[in-house]
SEGUFI-570744 format. One record per residue: residue number from 1; z, x, y of N, C-alpha, C, O in turn. Coordinates in steps of 0.05 Angstrom, whole numbers, plus 5000, padded with zeros to 4 digits. Layout:
! SEGUFI-570744
[NUM; [Z; X; Y]; [Z; X; Y]; [Z; X; Y]; [Z; X; Y]] ...
This chain:
! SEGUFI-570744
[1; [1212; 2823; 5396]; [1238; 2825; 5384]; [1252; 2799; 5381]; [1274; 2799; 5369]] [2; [1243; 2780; 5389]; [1262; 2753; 5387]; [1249; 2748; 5365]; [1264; 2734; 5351]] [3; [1228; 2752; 5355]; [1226; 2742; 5327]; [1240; 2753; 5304]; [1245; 2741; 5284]] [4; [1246; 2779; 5308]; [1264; 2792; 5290]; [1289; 2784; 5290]; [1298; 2784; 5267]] [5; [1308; 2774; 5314]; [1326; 2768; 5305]; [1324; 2743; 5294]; [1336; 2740; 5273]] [6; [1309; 2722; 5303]; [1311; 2696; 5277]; [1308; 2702; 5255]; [1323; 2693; 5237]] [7; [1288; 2720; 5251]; [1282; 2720; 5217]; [1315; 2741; 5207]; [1325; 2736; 5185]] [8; [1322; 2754; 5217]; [1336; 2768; 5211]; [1367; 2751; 5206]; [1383; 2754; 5188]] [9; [1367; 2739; 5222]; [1386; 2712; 5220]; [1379; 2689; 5200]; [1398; 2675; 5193]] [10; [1362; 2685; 5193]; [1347; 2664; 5179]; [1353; 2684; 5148]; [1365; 2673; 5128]] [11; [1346; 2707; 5148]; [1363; 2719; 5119]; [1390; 2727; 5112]; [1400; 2735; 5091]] [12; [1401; 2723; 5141]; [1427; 2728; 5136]; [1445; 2698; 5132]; [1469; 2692; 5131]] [13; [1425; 2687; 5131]; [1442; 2660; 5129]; [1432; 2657; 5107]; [1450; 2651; 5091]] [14; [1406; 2659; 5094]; [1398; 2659; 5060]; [1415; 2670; 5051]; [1433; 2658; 5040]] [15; [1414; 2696; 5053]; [1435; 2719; 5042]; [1461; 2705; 5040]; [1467; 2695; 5018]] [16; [1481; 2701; 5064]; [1505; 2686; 5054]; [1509; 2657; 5042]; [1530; 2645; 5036]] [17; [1475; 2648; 5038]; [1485; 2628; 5028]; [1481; 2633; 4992]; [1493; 2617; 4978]] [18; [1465; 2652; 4981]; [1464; 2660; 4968]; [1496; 2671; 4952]; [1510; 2663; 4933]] [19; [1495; 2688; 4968]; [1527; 2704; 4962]; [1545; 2681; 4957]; [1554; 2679; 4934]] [20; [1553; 2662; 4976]; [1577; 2643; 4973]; [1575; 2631; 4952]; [1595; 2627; 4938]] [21; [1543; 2621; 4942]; [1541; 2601; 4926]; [1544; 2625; 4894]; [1557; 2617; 4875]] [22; [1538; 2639; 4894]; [1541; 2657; 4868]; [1571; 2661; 4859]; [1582; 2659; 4837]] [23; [1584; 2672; 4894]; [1613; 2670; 4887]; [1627; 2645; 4885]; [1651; 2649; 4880]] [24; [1619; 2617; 4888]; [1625; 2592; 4885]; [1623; 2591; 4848]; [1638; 2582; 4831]] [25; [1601; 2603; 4848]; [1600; 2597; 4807]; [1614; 2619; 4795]; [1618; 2618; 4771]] [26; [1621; 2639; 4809]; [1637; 2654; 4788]; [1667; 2646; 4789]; [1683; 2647; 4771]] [27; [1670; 2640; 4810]; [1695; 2632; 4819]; [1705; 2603; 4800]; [1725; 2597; 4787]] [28; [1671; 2587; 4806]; [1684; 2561; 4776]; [1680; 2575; 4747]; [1691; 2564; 4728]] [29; [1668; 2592; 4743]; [1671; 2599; 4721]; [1692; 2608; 4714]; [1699; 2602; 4691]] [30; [1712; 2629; 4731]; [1733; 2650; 4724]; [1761; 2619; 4720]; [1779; 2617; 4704]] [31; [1754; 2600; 4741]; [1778; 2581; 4745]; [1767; 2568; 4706]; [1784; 2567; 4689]] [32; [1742; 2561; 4702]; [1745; 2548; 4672]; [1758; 2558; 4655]; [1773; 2547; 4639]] [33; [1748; 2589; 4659]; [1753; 2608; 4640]; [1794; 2610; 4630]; [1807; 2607; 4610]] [34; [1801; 2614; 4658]; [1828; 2620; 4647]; [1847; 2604; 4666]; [1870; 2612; 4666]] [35; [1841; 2583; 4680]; [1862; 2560; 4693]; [1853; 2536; 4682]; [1871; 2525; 4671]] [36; [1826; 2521; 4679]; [1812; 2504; 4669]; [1830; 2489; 4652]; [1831; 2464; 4652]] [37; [1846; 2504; 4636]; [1855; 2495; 4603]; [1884; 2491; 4608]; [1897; 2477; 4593]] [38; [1896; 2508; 4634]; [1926; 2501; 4636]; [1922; 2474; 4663]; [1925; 2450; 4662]] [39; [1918; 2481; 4672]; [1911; 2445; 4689]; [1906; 2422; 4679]; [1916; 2401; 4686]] [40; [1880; 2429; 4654]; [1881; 2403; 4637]; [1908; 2391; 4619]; [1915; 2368; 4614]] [41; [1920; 2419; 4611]; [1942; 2422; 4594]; [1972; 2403; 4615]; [1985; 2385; 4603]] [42; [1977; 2411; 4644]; [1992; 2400; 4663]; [1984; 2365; 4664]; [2001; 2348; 4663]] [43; [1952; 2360; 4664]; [1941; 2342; 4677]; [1957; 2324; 4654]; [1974; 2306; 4658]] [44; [1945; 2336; 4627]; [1955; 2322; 4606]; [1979; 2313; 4588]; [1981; 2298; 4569]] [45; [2001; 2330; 4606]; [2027; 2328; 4600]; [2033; 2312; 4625]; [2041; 2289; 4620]] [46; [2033; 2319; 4651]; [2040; 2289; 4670]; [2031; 2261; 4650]; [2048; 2245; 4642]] [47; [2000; 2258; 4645]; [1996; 2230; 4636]; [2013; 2223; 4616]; [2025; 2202; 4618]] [48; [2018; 2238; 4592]; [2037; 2233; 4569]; [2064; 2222; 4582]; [2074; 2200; 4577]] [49; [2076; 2242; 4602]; [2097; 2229; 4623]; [2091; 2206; 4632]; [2103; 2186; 4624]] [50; [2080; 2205; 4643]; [2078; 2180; 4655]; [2082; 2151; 4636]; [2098; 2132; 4637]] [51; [2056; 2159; 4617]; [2058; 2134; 4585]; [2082; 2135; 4591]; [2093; 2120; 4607]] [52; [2095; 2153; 4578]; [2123; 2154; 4557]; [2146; 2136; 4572]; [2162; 2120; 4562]] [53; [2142; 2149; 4614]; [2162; 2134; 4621]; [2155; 2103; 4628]; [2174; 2089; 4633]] [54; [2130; 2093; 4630]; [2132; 2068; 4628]; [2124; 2052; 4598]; [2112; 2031; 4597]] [55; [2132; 2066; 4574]; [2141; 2055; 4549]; [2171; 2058; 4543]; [2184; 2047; 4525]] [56; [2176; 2071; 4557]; [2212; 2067; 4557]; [2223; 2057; 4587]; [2247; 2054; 4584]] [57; [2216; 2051; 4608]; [2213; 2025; 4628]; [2218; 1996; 4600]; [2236; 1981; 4592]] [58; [2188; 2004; 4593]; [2181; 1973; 4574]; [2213; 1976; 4557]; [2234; 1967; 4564]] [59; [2211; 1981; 4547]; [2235; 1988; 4526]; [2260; 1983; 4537]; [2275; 1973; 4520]] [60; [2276; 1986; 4566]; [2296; 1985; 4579]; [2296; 1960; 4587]; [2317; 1947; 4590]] [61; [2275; 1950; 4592]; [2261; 1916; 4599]; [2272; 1910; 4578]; [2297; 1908; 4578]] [62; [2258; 1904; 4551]; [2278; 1892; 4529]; [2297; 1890; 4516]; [2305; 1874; 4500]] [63; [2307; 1921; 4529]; [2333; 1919; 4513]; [2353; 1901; 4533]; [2365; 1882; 4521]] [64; [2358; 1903; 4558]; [2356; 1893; 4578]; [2361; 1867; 4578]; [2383; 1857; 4585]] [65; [2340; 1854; 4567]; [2338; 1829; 4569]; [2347; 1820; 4534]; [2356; 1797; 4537]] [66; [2349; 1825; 4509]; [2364; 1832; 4491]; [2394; 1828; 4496]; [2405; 1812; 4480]] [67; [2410; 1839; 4513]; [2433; 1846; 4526]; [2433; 1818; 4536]; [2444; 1799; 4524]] [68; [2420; 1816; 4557]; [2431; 1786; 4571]; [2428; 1768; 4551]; [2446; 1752; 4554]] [69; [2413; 1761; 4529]; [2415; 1745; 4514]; [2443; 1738; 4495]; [2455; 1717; 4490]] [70; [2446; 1765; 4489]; [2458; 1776; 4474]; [2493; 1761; 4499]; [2507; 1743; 4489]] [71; [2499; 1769; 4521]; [2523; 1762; 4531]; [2515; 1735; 4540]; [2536; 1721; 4542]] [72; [2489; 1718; 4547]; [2492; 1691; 4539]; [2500; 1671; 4522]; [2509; 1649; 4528]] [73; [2496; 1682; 4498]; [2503; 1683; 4473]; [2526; 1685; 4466]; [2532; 1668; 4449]] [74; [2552; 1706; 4474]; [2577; 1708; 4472]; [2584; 1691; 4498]; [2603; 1677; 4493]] [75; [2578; 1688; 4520]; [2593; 1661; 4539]; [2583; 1634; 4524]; [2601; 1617; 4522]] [76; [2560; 1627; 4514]; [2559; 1601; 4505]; [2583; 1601; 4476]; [2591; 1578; 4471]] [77; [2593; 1623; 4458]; [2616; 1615; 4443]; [2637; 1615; 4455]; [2649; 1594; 4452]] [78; [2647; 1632; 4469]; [2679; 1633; 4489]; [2677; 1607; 4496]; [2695; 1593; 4486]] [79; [2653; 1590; 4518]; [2655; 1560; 4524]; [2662; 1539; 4501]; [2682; 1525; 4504]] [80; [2644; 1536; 4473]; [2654; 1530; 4462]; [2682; 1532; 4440]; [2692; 1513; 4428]] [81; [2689; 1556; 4439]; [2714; 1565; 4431]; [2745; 1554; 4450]; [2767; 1546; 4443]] [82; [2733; 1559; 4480]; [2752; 1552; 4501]; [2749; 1517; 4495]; [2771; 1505; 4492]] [83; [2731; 1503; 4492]; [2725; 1481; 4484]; [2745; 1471; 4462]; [2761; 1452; 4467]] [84; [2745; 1487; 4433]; [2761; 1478; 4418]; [2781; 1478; 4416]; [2796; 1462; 4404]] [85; [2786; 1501; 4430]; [2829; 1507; 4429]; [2834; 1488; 4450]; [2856; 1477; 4449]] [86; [2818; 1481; 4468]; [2832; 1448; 4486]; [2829; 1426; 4476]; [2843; 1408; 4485]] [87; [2812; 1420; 4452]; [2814; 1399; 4433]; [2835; 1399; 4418]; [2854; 1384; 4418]] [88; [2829; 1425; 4402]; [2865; 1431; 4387]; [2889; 1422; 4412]; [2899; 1399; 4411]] [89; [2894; 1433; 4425]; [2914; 1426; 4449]; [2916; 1397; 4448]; [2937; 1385; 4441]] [90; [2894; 1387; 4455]; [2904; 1355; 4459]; [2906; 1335; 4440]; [2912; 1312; 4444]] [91; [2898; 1351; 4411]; [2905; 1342; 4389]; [2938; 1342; 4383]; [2951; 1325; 4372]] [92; [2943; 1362; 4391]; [2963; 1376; 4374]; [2994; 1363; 4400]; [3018; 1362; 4394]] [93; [2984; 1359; 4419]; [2999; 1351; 4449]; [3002; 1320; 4432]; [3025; 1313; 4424]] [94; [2978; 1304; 4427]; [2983; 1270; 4421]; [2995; 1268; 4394]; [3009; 1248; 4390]] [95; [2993; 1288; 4373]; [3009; 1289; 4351]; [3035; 1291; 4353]; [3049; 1277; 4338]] [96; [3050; 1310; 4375]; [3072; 1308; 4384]; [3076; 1290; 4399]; [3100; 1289; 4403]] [97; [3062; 1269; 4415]; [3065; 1247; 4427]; [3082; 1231; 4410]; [3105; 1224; 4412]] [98; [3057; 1223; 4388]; [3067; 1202; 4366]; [3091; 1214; 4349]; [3103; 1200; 4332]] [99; [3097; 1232; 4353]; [3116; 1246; 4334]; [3146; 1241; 4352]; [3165; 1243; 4337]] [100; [3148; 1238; 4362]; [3164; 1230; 4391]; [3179; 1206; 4383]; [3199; 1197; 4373]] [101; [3143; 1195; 4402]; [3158; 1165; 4396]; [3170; 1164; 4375]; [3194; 1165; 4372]] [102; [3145; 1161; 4350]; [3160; 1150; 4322]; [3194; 1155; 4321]; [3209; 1139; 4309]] [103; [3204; 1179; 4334]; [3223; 1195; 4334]; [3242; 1177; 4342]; [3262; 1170; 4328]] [104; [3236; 1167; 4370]; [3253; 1152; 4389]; [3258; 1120; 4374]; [3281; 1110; 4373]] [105; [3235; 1108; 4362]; [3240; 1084; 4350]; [3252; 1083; 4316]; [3260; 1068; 4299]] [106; [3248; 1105; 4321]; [3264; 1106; 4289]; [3301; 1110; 4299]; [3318; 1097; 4288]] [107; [3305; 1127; 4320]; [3328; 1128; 4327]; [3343; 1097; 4333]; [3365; 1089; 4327]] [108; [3321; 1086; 4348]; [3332; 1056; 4371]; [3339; 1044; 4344]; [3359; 1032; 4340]] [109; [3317; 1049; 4322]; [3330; 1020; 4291]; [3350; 1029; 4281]; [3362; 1014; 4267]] [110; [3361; 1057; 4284]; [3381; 1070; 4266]; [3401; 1060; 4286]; [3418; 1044; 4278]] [111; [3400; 1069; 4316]; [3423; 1047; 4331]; [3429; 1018; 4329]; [3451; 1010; 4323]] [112; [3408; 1001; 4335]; [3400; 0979; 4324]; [3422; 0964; 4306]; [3439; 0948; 4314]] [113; [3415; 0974; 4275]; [3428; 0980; 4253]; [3454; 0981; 4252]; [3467; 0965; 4240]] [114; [3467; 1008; 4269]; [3491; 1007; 4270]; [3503; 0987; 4290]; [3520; 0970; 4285]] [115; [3493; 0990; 4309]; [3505; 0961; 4329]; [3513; 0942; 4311]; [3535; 0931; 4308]] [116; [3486; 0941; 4293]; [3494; 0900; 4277]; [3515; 0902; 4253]; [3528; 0882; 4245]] [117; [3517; 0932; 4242]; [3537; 0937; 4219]; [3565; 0930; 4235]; [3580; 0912; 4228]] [118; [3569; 0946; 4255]; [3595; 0950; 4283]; [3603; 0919; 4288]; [3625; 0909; 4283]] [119; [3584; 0910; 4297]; [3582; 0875; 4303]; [3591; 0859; 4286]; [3603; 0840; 4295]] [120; [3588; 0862; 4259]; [3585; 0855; 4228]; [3619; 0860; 4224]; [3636; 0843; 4221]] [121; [3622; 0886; 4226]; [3652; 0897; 4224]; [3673; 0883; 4240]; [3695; 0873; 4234]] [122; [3660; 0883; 4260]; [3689; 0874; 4288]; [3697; 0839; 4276]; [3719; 0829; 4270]] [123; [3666; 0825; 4276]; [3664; 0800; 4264]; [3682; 0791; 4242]; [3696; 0770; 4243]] [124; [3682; 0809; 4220]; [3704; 0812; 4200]; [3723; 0819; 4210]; [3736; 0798; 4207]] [125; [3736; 0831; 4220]; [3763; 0838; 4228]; [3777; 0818; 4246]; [3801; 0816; 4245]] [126; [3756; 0799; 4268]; [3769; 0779; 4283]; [3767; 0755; 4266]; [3783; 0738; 4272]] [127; [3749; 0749; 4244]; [3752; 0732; 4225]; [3780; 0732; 4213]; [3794; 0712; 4212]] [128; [3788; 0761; 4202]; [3814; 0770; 4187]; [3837; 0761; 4205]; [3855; 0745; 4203]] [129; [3828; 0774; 4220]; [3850; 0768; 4245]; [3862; 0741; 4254]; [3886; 0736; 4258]] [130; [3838; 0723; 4256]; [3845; 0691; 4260]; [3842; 0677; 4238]; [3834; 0655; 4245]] [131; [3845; 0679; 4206]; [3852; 0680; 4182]; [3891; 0678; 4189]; [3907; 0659; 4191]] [132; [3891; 0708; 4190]; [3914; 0706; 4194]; [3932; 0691; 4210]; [3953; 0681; 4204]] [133; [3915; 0691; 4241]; [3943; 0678; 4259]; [3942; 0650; 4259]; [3958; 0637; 4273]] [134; [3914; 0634; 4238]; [3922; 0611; 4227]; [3926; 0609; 4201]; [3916; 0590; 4189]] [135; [3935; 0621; 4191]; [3949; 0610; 4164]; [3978; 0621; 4169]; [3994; 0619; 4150]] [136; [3986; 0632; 4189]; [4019; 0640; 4202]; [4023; 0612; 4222]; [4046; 0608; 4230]] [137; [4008; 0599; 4229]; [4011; 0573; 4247]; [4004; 0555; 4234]; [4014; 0534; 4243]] [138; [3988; 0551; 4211]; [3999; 0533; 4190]; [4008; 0536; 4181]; [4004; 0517; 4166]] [139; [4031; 0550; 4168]; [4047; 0565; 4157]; [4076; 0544; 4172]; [4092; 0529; 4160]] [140; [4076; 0550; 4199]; [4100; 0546; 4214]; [4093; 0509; 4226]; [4109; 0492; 4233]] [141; [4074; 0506; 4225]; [4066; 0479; 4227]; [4083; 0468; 4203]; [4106; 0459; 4206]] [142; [4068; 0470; 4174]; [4071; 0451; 4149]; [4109; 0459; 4149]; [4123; 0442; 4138]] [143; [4119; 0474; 4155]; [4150; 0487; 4149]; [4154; 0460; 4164]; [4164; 0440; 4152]] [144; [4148; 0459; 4188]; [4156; 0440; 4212]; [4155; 0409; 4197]; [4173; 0394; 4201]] [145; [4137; 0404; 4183]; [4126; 0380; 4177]; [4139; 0379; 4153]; [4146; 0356; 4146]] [146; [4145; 0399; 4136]; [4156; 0384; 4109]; [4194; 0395; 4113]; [4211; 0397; 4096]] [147; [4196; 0399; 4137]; [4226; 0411; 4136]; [4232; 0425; 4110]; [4246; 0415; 4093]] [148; [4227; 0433; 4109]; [4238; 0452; 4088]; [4221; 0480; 4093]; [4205; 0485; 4111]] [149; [4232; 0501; 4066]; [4222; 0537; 4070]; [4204; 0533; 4042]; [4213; 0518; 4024]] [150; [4181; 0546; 4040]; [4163; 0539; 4022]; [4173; 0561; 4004]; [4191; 0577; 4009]] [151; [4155; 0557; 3976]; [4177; 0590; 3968]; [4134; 0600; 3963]; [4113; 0587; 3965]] [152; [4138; 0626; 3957]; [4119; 0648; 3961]; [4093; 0638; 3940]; [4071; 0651; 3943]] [153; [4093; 0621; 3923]; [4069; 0614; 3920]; [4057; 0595; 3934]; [4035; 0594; 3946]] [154; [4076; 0578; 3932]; [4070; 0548; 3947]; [4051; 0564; 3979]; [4029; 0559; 3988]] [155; [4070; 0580; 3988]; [4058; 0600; 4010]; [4033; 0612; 4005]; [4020; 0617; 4025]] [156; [4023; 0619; 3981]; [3998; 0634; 3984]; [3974; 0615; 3973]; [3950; 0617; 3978]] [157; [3984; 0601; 3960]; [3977; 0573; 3951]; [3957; 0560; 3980]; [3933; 0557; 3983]] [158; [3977; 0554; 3995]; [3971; 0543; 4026]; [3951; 0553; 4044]; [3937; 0540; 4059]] [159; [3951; 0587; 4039]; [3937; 0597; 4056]; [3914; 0599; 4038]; [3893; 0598; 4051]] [160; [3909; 0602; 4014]; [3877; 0610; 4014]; [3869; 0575; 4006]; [3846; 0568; 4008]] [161; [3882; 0564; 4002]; [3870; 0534; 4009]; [3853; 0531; 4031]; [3830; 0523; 4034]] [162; [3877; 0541; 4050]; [3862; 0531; 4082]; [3844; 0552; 4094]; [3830; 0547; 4114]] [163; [3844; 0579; 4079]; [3819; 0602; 4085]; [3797; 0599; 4075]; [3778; 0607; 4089]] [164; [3791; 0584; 4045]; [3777; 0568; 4034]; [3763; 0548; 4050]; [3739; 0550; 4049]] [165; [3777; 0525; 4068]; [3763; 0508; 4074]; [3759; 0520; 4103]; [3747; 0504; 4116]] [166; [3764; 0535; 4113]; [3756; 0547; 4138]; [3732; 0562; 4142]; [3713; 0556; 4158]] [167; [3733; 0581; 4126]; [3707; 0582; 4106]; [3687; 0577; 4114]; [3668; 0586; 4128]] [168; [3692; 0560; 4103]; [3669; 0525; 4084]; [3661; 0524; 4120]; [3641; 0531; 4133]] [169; [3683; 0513; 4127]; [3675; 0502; 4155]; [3666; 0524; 4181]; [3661; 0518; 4204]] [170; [3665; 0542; 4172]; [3653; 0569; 4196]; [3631; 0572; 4184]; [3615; 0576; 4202]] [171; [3616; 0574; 4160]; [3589; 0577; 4149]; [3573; 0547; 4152]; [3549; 0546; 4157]] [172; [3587; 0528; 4150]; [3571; 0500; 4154]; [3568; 0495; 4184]; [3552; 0479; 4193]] [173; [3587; 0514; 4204]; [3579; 0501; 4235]; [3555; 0522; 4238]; [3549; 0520; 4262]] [174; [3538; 0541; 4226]; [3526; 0562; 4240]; [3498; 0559; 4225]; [3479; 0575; 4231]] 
C-alpha cells in the first residue's frame, strides 16, 4: 500500500498540475479575450498622458523662459528710458542754469546802465548847479570890479562867456 499512495499522489499532483495549467490558459485567454484590449487601451492612454504632460512641461519651459525674456526686455527699456528722462532732467536743469544766469547778467548791465545814465544825470545837474553858483559869483565879483549894475545882456553876455570857457576848461582837464 505505500506504493499506492505515491503513485496516487504522483497523479494527483499531475492531475493538479494539469488542471491549474489549463485553467492558467483559459484564464489568459478569457483576460485577452475581453480585458486584454481595455488595459492596452488604459496602458495606452496613461502613455499619451504622460507624452502630452511632458510636451506641455516642454512648452511651460518656453513659454516661461519667453516671459523672462520678454520682462528682461521691458527692464532693459524702463533702465534706459529712466536713463533718458535723467538726461532730459539735466539737460533741461543746465538750460535753466544758463537761462538764469544770462538772466542775472543781463539784469547787472541793465543796472549797470542805469547807474551810469543816474551818474551821467546827477553829473549834469552839479555841473548846472556850479554853472550857476559861478556865474552868480562872477556875476557879483565883475559888479564889484567894474562898480557899476550890468544891464541884462551885458549879464547874459558874461555868463555864457564864462560857461563857454569853463567848458573848454572841464573837458580839457579830463
Amino acid at each position: 500500500m505505500p506504493n499506492l499512495v505515491i503513485a496516487a499522489a504522483v497523479n494527483t499532483t499531475l492531475g493538479n498540475l494539469v488542471v491549474v495549467t489549463l485553467s492558467f490558459i483559459i484564464l489568459v485567454a478569457l483576460l485577452k479575450k475581453f480585458a486584454w484590449g481595455s488595459v492596452q487601451d488604459i496602458l495606452k492612454k496613461r502613455a499619451d498622458k504622460i507624452a502630452n504632460d511632458l510636451d506641455s512641461a516642454e512648452q511651460s519651459r518656453i513659454k516661461a523662459a519667453q516671459l523672462a525674456k520678454e520682462r528682461e526686455s521691458q527692464l532693459a527699456n524702463s533702465r534706459s528710458d529712466a536713463a533718458e528722462i535723467i538726461k532730459s532732467a539735466k539737460e533741461s536743469g543746465e538750460l535753466r542754469r544758463q537761462n538764469i544766469l544770462q538772466d542775472t547778467k543781463d539784469e547787472v548791465s541793465r543796472m549797470k546802465d542805469k547807474a551810469q545814465a543816474e551818474i551821467s544825470d546827477q553829473r549834469e545837474a552839479a555841473m548846472t548847479s556850479v554853472k550857476d553858483d559861478v556865474a552868480d559869483l562872477s556875476l557879483q565879483i565883475a559888479t564889484k570890479i567894474l562898480n557899476k549894475e550890468l544891464t541884462d545882456d551885458t549879464h547874459q553876455d558874461l555868463i555864457n562867456d564864462y560857461i563857454d570857457k569853463l567848458g573848454t576848461t572841464k573837458h580839457e582837464a579830463r
